[in-house]
N, C-alpha and C positions, 0 to 999 in steps of 0.2 A: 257673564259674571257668575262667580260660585256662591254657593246657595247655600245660607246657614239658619237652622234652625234654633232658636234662642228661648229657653224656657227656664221661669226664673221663679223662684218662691220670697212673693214679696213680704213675707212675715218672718222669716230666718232671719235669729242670730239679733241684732239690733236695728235690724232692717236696714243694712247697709246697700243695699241695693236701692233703695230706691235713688242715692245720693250719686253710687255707683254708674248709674243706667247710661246717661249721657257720655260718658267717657267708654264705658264698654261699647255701645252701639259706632262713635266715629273709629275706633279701632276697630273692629270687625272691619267697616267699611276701606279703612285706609289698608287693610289685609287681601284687600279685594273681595268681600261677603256682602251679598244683599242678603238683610237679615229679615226673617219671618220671628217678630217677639210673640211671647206666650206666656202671660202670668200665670199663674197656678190658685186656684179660686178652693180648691177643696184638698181631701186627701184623697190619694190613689188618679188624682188628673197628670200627675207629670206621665204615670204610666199610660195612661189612656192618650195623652200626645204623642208619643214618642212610637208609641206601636200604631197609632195610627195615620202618622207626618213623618216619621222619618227616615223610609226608606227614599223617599224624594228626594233629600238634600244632600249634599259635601260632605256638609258638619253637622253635626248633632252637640250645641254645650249646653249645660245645666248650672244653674247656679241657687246654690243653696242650702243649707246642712244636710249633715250625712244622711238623712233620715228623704231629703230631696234626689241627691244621687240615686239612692239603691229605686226609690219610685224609677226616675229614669233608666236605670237598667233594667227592671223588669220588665216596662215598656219596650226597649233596645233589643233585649234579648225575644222576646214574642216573635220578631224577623226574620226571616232567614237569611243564615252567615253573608249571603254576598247582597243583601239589601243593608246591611247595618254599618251605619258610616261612624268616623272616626267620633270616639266621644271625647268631649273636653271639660274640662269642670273648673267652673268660680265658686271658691266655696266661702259660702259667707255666715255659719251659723254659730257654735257655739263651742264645740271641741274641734270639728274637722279631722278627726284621727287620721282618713285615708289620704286626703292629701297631703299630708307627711307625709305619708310611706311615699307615692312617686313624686317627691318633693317639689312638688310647687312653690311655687316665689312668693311672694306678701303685697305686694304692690300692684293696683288695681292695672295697673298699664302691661307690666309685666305676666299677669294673671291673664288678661285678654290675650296677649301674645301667644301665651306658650297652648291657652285653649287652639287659637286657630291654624300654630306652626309647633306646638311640642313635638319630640321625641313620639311615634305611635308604637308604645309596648302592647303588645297581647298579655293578660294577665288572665290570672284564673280566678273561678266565681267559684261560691257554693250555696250549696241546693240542701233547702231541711224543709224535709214532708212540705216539698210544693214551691214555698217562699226561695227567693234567691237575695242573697247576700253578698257584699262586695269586700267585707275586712273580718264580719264577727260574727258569730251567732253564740248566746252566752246565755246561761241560766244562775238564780242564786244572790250572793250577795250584792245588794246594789245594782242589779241589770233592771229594775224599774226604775231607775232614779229619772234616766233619760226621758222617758216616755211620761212620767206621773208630774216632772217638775211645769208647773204650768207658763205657758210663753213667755206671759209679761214678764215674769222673775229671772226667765234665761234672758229677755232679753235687757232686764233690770241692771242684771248682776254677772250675767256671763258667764263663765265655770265657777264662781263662787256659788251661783245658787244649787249646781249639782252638791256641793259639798254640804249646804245647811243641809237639803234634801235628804241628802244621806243618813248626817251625824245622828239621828234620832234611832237608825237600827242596828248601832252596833250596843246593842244591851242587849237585842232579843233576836238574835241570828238563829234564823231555820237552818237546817241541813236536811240533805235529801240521801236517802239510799240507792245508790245506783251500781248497777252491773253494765261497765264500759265494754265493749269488745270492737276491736279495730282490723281493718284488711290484713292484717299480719299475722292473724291468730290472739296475739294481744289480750289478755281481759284483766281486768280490775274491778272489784266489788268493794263497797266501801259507803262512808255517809262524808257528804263533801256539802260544804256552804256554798261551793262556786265553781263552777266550768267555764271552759269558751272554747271552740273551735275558729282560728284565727288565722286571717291571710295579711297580718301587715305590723308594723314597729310601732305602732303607738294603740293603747285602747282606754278611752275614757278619757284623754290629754292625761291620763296618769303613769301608767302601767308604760315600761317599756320593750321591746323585744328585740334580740342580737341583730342587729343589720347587716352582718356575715353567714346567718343561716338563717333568716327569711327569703324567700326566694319566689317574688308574684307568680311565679310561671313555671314550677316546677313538679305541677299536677298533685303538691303534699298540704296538707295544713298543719300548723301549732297547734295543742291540745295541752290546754291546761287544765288541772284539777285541784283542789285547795278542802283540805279537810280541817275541820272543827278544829278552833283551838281550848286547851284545856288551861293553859296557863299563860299569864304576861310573858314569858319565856315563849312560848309557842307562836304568841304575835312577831315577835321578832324572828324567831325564824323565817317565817311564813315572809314578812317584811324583805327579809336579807336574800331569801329565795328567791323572790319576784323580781328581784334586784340584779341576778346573778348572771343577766344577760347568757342565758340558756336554754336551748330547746329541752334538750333530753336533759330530766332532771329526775331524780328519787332524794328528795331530802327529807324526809320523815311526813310533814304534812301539806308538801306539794310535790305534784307527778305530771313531770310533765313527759310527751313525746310529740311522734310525727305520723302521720298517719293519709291516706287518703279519702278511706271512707272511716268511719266511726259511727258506731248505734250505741243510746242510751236508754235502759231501762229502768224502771220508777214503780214502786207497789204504788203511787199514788200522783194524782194529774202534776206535772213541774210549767210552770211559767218560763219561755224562753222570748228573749230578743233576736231581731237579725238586725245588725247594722243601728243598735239603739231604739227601733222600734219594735211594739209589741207583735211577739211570733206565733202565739197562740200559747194553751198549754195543752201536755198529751203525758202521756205515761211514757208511751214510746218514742222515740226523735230518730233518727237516721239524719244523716248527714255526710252527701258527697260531695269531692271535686270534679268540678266541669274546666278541665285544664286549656288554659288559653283562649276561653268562651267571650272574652271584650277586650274591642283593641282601646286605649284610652291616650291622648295626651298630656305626654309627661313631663315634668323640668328637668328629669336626671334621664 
C-alpha cells in the first residue's frame, strides 16, 4: 500500500479541520494511502516533519493556511530533488491566495481527491535572503496585517478581520525609499508604500493578477511597486491600476514588470513578509527564482 504523510495545522482558519479530519483520512484510504497523521503543535514544526519524514512516503499533503504550506515547503525543499514527493495541499485557513492560483476545488472530498490524484505541475519558488516562499514576498502597506491579526479574530471573522486590522493605517502610511534593480539591468529609485515580488493571481484574497501572463513555471516573477498618493485622485489611480489586469505597467504611481532576480535597497531596516508571514527586516533584500523547484497537486 502507498504511504501518505498527512500533516495538518489544527488551529488554521476556523479550524475546519478538525470537522474535516474523518472524511479526509477514509479518502486518502479509499485512494489506496495508509496515512501517517501529524498535528502541528508549534511554529516551524510542519518544516521540521516534512524535512525529516518525508522522503519516506508517496505523498506528502499539508493542510492549513498559507502561512502552513510555505512551513511545508521549506521542510520539502531541505531534500534532495529525487527524495521529495509529490505535494498536495487542503487548504483551510483564512485567504488561501495560492490555492487559487492552481485552482483547487472547495469541497472537502474533492479537496482530498485532487491532493492524492491532482495534476503534479512543477512550479517555481522564491528565495529572499534564506526564507523560501511559494506565491509572495511583499513589503509596506498592509503586509503586517496577516501576521499581527491575532488567531481568534481570523478565526472569528475570517477576511473581515484582515480589513478592521488594516482600516486604522490608511491615515498614516509610511513609504520607503528604495533603489530596485532587476536581472535585466532594470533600476528604479523612488519612495514607494508597497512592493511584492509574486508568483500567483491572487494576493491578500484582494488584489488580482492576469491569468494569461502569470505563469507558475516560467522561472520570472511579478513585481509590483505602488508609490505615495498625493491626492483622492491618486487613490484611484492607484485603484484602477491594480485593477488593470497587467504585468508590465508605468502608470504614474504604480510600476509594475517581470523579472527573475530583483534587489531592494533601503537607507533604513524595511519589514518584509513571505507568503503572509513575518520575513525579517534588512536594508537589503535580494530575491530569486528557483525555477520548477516543487512538484505540487493541482485542480487545473
Amino acid at each position: 500500500m502507498k504511504q501518505l504523510l498527512f500533516i495538518y495545522n489544527p488551529k488554521a482558519g476556523r479550524q475546519r479541520v478538525r470537522v474535516m479530519l474523518p472524511d479526509l483520512l477514509e479518502i486518502f484510504a479509499r485512494e489506496g494511502y495508509e496515512t501517517l497523521v501529524h498535528p502541528t503543535m508549534a511554529q516551524g514544526e510542519a518544516s521540521q516533519v516534512a524535512a525529516a519524514q518525508a522522503g519516506k512516503f508517496d505523498r506528502l499533503v499539508c493542510c492549513g493556511g498559507d502561512g502552513t504550506l510555505n512551513e511545508t515547503v521549506q521542510g520539502l525543499l531541505a531534500l534532495p530533488e529525487d527524495k521529495r514527493p509529490v505535494l498536495g495541499y487542503i487548504p483551510t485557513g483564512t485567504t488561501n491566495d495560492f490555492a487559487k492560483t492552481i485552482g483547487l476545488p472547495r469541497s472537502t472530498e474533492k479537496l482530498a481527491e485532487t491532493a492524492c490524484n491532482g495534476v503534479p505541475r512543477a512550479v517555481d519558488i522564491g528565495e529572499s535572503e534564506g526564507r523560501l516562499f511559494t506565491y509572495v514576498s511583499a513589503f509596506g502597506l498592509f503586509t503586517d496585517v496577516s501576521y499581527s491579526t491575532p488567531q481568534t479574530s481570523k478565526n472569528l471573522l475570517g477576511h473581515f478581520a484582515y480589513l478592521l486590522e488594516g482600516a486604522g493605517r490608511l491615515l498614516n502610511i509610511p513609504s520607503y525609499h528604495m533603489d530596485v534593480t532587476a536581472d535585466d539591468g532594470r533600476q528604479i529609485s523612488g519612495d514607494f508604500i508597497y512592493g511584492m515580488v509574486s508568483n500567483t493571481l491572487s494576493v491578500g484574497g484582494v488584489m488580482s493578477l492576469p491569468k494569461d501572463e502569470v505563469k507558475l513555471d516560467d522561472g520570472k516573477f511579478e513585481v509590483l511597486l505602488v508609490r505615495p498618493p498625493k491626492t483622492p485622485k491618486d487613490w484611484q489611480s492607484i485603484l484602477a491600476s491594480l485593477n488593470a489586469q497587467k504585468a508590465e505597467r508605468e502608470d504614474g504611481a504604480v510600476v509594475g514588470f517581470i523579472a527573475r532576480e530583483v534587489s531592494f535597497r533601503c537607507d533604513q531596516p524595511v519589514a518584509w513578509t513571505v507568503d503572509g508571514e513575518f520575513g525579517g527586516e534588512r536594508e537589503v533584500t535580494r530575491i530569486r527564482n528557483l525555477p520548477r523547484a516543487l512538484t505540487i497537486a493541482c485542480g487545473v
